[in-house]
C-alpha positions in Angstrom: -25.5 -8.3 -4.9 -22.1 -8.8 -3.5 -20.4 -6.2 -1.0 -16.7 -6.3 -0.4 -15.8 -4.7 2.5 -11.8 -3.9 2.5 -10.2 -4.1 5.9 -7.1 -2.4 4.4 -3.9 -3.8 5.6 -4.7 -4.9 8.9 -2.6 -7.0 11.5 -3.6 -10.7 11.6 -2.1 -10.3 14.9 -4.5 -7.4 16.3 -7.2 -8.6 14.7 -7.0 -12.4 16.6 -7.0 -10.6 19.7 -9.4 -7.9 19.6 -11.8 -11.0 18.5 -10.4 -12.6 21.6 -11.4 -9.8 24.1 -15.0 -9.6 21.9 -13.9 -5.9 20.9 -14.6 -6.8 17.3 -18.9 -8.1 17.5 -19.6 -7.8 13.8 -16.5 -9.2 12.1 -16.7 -12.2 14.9 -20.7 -12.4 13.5 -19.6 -12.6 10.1 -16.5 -15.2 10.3 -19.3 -17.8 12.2 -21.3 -17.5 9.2 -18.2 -17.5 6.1 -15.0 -19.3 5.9 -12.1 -17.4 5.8 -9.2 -17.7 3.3 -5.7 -17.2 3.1 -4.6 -15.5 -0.1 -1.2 -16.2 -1.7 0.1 -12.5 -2.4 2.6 -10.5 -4.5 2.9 -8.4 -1.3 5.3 -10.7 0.0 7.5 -8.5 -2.1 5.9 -5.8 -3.6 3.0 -4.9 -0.7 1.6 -1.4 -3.0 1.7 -3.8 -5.8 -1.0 -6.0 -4.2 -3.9 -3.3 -4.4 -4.2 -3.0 -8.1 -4.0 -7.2 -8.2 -6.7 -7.1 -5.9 -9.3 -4.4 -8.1 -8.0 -5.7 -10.8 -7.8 -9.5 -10.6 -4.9 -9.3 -12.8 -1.7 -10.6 -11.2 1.6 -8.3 -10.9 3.0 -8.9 -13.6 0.9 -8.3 -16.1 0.2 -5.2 -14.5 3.1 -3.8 -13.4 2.2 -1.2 -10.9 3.4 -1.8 -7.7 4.1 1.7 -6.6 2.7 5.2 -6.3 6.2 6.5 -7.8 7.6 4.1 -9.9 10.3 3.9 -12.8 9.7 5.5 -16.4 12.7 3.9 -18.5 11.5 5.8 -21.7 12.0 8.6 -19.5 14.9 7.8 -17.5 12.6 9.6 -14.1 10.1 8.4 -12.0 6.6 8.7 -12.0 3.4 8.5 -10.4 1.7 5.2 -11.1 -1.1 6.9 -12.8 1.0 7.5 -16.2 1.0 3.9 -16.7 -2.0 2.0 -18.6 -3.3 -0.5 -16.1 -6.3 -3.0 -17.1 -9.4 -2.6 -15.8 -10.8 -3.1 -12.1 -13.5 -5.2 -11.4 -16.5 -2.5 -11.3 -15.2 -1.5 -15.1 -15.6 -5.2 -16.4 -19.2 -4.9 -14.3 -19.9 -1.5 -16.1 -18.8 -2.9 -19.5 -22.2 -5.6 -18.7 -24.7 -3.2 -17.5 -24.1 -4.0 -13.8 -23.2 -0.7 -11.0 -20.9 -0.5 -8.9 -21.3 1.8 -5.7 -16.7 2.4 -4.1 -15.6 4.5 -1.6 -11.9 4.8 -1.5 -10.0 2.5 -3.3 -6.5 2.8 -1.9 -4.6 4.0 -4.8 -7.2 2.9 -7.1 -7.8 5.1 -9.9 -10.9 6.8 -11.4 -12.6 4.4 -14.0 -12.1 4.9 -17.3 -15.6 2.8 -17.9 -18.0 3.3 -15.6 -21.6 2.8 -14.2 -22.5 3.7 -10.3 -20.8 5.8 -8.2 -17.2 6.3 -7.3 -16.1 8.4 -5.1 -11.9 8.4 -3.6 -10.6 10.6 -0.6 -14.0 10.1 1.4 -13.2 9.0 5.0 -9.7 11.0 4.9 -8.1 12.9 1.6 -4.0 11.7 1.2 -3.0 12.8 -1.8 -0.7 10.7 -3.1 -2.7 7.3 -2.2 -6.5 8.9 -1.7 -6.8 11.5 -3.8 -10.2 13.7 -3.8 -11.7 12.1 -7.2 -15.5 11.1 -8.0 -17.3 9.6 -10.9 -19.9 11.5 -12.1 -17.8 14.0 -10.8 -20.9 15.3 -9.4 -21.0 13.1 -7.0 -18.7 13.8 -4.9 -19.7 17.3 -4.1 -23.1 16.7 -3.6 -22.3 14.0 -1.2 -19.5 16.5 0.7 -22.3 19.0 1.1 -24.6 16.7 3.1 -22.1 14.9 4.8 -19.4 17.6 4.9 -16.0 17.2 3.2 -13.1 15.3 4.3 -10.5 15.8 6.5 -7.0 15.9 4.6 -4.6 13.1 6.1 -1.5 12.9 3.4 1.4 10.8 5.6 4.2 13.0 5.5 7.5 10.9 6.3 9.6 12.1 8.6 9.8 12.2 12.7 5.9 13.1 14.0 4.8 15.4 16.3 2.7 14.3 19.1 0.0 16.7 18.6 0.0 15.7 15.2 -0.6 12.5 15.9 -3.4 13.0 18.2 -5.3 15.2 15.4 -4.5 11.9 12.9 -6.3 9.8 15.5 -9.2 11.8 15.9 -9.2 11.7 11.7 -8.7 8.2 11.5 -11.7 6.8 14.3 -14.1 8.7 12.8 -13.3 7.9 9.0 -15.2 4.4 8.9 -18.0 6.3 10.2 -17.6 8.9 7.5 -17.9 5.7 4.7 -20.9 4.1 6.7 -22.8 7.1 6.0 -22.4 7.6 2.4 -22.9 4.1 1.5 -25.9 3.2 4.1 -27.2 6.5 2.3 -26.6 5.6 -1.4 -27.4 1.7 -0.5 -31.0 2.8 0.4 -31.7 5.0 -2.6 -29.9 3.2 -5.8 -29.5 0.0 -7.1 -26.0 -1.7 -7.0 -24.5 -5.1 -8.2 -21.5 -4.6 -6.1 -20.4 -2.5 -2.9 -16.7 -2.2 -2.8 -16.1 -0.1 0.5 -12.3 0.5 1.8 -11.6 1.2 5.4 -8.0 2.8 4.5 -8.3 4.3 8.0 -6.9 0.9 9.4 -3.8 1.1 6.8 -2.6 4.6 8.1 -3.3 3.6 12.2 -0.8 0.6 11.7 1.7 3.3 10.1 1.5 5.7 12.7 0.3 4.3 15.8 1.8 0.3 15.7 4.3 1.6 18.8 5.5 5.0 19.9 9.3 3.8 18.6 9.4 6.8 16.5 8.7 9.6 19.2 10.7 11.1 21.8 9.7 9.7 25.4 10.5 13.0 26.8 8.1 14.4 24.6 4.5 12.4 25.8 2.8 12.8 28.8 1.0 10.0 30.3 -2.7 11.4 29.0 -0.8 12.1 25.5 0.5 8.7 25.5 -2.3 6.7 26.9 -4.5 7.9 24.2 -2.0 7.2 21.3 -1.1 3.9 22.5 -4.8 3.1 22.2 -5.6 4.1 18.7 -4.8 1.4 16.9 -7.2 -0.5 18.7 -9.6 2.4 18.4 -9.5 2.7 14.8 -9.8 -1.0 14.6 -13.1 -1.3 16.8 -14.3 2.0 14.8 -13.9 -0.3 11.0 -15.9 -2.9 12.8 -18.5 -0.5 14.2 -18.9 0.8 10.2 -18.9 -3.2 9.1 -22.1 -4.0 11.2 -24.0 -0.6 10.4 -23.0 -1.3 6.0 -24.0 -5.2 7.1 -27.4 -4.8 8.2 -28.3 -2.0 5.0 -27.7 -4.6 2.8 -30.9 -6.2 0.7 -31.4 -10.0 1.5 -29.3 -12.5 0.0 -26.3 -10.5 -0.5 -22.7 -12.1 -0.5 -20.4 -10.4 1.5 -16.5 -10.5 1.3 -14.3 -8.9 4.3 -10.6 -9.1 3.0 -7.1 -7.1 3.7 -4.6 -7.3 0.5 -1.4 -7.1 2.7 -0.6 -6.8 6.4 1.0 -4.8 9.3 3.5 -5.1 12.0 6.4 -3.5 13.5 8.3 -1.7 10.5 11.4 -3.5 9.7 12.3 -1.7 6.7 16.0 0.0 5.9 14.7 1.3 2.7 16.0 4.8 3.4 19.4 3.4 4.0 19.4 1.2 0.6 20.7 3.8 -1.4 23.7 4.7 0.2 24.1 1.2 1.0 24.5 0.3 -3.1 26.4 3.5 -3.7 28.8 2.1 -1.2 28.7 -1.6 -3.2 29.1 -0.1 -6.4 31.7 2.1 -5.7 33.9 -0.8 -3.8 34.3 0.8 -0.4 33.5 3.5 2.2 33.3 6.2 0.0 31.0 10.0 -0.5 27.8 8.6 -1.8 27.4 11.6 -3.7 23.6 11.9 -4.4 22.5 8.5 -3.3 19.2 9.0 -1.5 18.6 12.7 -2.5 15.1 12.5 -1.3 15.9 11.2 1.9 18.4 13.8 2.6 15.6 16.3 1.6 13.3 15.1 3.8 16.0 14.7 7.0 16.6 18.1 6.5 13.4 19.7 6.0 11.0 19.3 8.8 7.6 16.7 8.2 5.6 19.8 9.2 7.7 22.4 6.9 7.2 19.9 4.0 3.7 19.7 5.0 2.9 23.0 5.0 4.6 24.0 1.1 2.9 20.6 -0.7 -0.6 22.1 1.2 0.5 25.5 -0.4 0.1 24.3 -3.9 -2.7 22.2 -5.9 -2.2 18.3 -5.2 -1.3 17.6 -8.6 1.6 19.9 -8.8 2.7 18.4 -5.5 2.5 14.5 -6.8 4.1 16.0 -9.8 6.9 17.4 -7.8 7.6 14.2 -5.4 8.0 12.6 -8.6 10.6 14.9 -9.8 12.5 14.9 -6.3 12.4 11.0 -6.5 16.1 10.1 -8.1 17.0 13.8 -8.5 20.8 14.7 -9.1 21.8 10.9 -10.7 24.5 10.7 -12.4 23.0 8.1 -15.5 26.6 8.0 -17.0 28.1 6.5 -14.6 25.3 4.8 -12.9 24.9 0.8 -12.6 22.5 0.6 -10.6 20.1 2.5 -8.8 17.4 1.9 -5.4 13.9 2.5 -6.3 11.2 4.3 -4.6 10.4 2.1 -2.0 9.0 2.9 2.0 9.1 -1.2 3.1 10.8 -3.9 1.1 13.9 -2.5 -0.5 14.4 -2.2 -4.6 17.2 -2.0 -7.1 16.9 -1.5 -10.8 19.9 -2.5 -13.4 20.6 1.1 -15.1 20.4 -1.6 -18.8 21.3 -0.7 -22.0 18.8 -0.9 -24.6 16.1 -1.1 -22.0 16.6 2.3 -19.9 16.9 5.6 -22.2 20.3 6.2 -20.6 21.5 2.9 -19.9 24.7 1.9 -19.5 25.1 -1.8 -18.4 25.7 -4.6 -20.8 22.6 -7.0 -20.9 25.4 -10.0 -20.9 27.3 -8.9 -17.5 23.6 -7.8 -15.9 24.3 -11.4 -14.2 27.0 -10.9 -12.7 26.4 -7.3 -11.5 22.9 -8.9 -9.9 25.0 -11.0 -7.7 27.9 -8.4 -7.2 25.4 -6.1 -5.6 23.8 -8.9 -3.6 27.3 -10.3 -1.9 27.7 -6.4 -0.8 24.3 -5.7 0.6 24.8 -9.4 2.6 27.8 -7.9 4.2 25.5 -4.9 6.2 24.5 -5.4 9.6 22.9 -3.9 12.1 24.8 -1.8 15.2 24.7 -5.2 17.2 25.9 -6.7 14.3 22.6 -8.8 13.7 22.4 -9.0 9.8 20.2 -6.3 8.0 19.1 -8.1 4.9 17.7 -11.1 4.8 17.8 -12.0 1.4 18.0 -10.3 -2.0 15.8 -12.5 -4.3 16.1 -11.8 -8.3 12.6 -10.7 -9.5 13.4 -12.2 -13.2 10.9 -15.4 -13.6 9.3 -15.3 -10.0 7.3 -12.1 -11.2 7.0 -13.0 -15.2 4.1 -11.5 -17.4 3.1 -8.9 -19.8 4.2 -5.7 -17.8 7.3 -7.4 -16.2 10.0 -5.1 -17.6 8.0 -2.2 -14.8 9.2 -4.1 -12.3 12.7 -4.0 -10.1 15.5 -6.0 -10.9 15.8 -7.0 -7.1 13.8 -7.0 -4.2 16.0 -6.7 -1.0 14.5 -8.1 2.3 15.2 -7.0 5.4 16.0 -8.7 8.5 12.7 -8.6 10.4 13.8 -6.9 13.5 12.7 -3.7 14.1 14.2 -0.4 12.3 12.2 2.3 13.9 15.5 3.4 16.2 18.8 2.2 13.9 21.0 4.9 13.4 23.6 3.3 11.3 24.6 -0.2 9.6 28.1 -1.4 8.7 29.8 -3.7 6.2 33.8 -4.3 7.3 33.8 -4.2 3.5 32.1 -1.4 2.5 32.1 1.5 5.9 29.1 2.4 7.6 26.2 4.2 5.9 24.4 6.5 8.6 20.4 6.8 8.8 19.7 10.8 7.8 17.0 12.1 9.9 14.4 9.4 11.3 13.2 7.5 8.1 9.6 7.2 7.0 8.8 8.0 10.6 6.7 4.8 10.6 6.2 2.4 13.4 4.4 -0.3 11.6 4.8 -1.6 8.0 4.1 -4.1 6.2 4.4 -7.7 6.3 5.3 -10.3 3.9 1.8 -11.4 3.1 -0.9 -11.8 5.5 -3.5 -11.4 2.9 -7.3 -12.8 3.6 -10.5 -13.2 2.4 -13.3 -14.2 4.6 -16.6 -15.3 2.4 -19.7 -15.2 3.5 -22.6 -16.3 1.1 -25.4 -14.9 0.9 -28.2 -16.0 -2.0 -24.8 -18.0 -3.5 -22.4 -21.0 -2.3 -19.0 -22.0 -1.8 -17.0 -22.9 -4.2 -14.0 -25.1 -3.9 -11.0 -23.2 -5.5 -8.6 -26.0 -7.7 -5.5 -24.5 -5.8 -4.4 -22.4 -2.8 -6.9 -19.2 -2.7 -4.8 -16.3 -4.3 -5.3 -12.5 -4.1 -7.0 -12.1 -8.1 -9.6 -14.7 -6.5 -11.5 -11.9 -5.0 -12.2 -10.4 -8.5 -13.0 -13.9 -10.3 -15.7 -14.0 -6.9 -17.5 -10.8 -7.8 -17.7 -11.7 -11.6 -18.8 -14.9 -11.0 -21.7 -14.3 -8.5 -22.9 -11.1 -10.5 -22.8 -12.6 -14.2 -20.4 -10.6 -15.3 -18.1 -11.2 -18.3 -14.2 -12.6 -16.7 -12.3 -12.4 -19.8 -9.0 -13.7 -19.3 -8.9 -13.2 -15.3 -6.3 -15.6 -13.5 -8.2 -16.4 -10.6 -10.9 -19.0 -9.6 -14.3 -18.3 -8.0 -14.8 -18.7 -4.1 -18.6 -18.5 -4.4 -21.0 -19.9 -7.2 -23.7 -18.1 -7.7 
């Protein structure tokens, strides 16, 4: 048996020194018995896109989802990622052999369309957008909620928080590696399973909400308030290790065990809300009414987090997805529209309105060149109110991205300075005027990072194996159908155990 036990986007950072101040016993146990890998990742650019490469083992490419909203050209809309075919994850190549599978919460993962075990998504904490309530049987689940109980809703709402919000989300988010220690110590000792895969997706949402308090009012926390939400990262960190050691010693003998994070966290340096207006400007030659660049944005700056909250609670989680999906891009003009910003909450994406490729595209394939680099030169020209630059780089995702579902993917990937965006109000081009944040952003204190993915192995009844390059994020799939016999197909990725 092999159990991989996801550590969902944690800080490399926090991790180092919680293991310093011996906060973190079980993960420190396991590291002095594995050998810990860094990964080579697409999150560098595309951090959602990382997830399905690691279920999958199928690099980005030739998968193409990379985010829970993304771009339907047949359709000219957006839409949530589901309504793309994906290959399979590991646990359905496993099924397709015989071998179960036993997951809890697959951060947007998917329900199986080939299955054998027990799935079950929205177990610790419900979001649902990115941990929907699904299980397979679909039995499962509700057995399972009625001895355990059911759990809590969490859906991240962007937008300025609330500090008694965020105190209820801490509360949520320490006790939800608990919650997934319970159901799979339970099913562990009464089933038979090839692979554990068991996501701690409480440690993504922590780094979120609680990396600083940049995004609250100080006037707004008192010092018991703000003591106890300066600690919860931590917290929620020492609760995913508490939940490691108690899944750890339920395994049978001679299990292999895999911790590994797929992308990391840190201070949130992202503009993304801003990028739309900020092309609009480029486009458009000058300061200028961006019209309805950003639609959603301005939605949600107007429209308290709690307001919004409280009407997508109001009607069945499908419906809501549904309708997020509709708001995303609403109001374009595709006539007249070159270019447009993608969906995006970290790094920043632009997609070429293209004839012959979008339904109602407009650009010329042979000036899509020089457009690329025309909208480049004016998103160089931002900066920040003390006139530190705001994008780093804008990198062309043509050929450094390349396989079968390519054509899903942005045009451009814009990346930000890495400074911290939680406070900006405003950036300026002398070229192109000043583009104005609307309300606070995401809300978010930590994002993402450009990689910081990991994989620390730790054999059990199988060995090390020597990858023939640099340990990349699909290895973790080639791993688990390596040590458990299962068929690989045409996986990209080379073993880091032999069975």
């Amino acid at each position: 048996m092999i159990c991989v036990l996801q550590f969902d986007a944690a800080s490399v950072a926090v991790l180092e020194r919680l293991l310093g101040e011996g906060r973190l016993p079980n993960l420190a146990a396991l590291r002095r018995r594995g050998r810990t890998h860094d990964l080579e990742t697409p999150a560098v650019d595309f951090a959602a896109g990382a997830f399905y490469t690691l279920y999958s083992g199928v690099e980005l490419g030739d998968h193409g989802i990379f985010y829970p909203f993304q771009w339907s050209a047949a359709e000219q809309r957006a839409r949530y990622a589901t309504a793309f075919d994906a290959p399979p994850a590991v646990w359905e190549r496993l099924a397709a052999g015989g071998l179960r599978t036993l997951a809890i919460d697959p951060y947007e993962g998917r329900p199986p369309a080939r299955r054998d075990g027990v799935y079950v998504s929205g177990w610790g904490f419900a979001d649902r957008v990115v941990l929907p309530r699904w299980s397979r049987p679909a039995s499962a689940g509700k057995a399972q909620a009625l001895r355990f109980g059911r759990a809590p809703g969490a859906t991240e709402i962007f937008g300025r928080p609330r500090p008694r919000d965020l105190l209820r989300l801490r509360d949520k988010l320490v006790a939800a590696p608990w919650r997934v220690a319970e159901l799979a110590t339970h099913l562990l000792a009464r089933e038979r399973f090839d692979l554990a895969w068991l996501t701690f997706s409480a440690a993504h949402l922590a780094g979120h909400q609680f990396w600083d308090l940049s995004q609250l009012d100080p006037g707004a926390l008192g010092r018991d308030t703000r003591g106890v939400l300066e600690r919860a990262l931590d917290d929620v960190y020492v609760a995913v290790d508490e939940a490691i050691g108690r899944i750890v010693e339920s395994l049978p003998a001679g299990a292999d065990v895999i911790v590994t994070s797929a992308v990391g966290m840190d201070v949130n340096t992202s503009r993304a809300d801003l990028l739309p207006e900020m092309l609009a400007a480029v486009l458009q030659g000058g300061p200028v009414d961006s019209g309805d660049a950003g639609a959603i944005w301005r939605l949600r700056a107007a429209v308290p987090a709690p307001l919004r909250a409280a009407i997508a609670n109001a009607i069945p989680p499908r419906a809501a997805v549904a309708l997020t999906a509709r708001l995303e891009l609403r109001g374009i003009d595709w006539g007249s529209t070159r270019a447009f910003a993608h969906p995006a909450d970290n790094q920043g994406y632009i997609r070429l309105n293209l004839r012959g490729r979008e339904r109602e595209g407009i650009v010329d394939p042979a000036g899509a060149a020089d457009l690329r680099e025309e909208i480049a030169a004016g998103l160089a020209g931002f900066h920040d109110p003390d006139g530190a630059p705001a994008v780093e780089s804008v990198i062309e995702v043509a050929g450094a991205y390349g396989g079968a579902r390519d054509d899903r993917l942005p045009d451009l990937v814009v990346r930000w300075s890495p400074r911290p965006a939680t406070t900006l109000t405003s950036l300026h081009s002398s070229v192109h005027g000043t583009v104005e944040r609307r309300g606070s952003g995401s809300g978010r204190s930590g994002n993402h990072t450009p990689g910081d993915a990991w994989a620390l192995v730790v054999p059990g009844a199988s060995g090390h194996a020597e990858p023939p390059r640099p340990p990349r994020l699909v290895d973790v799939a080639a791993t688990i159908c390596a040590v458990t016999g299962a068929e690989p197909g045409d996986l990209a990725g080379a073993p880091l155990l032999h069975a």
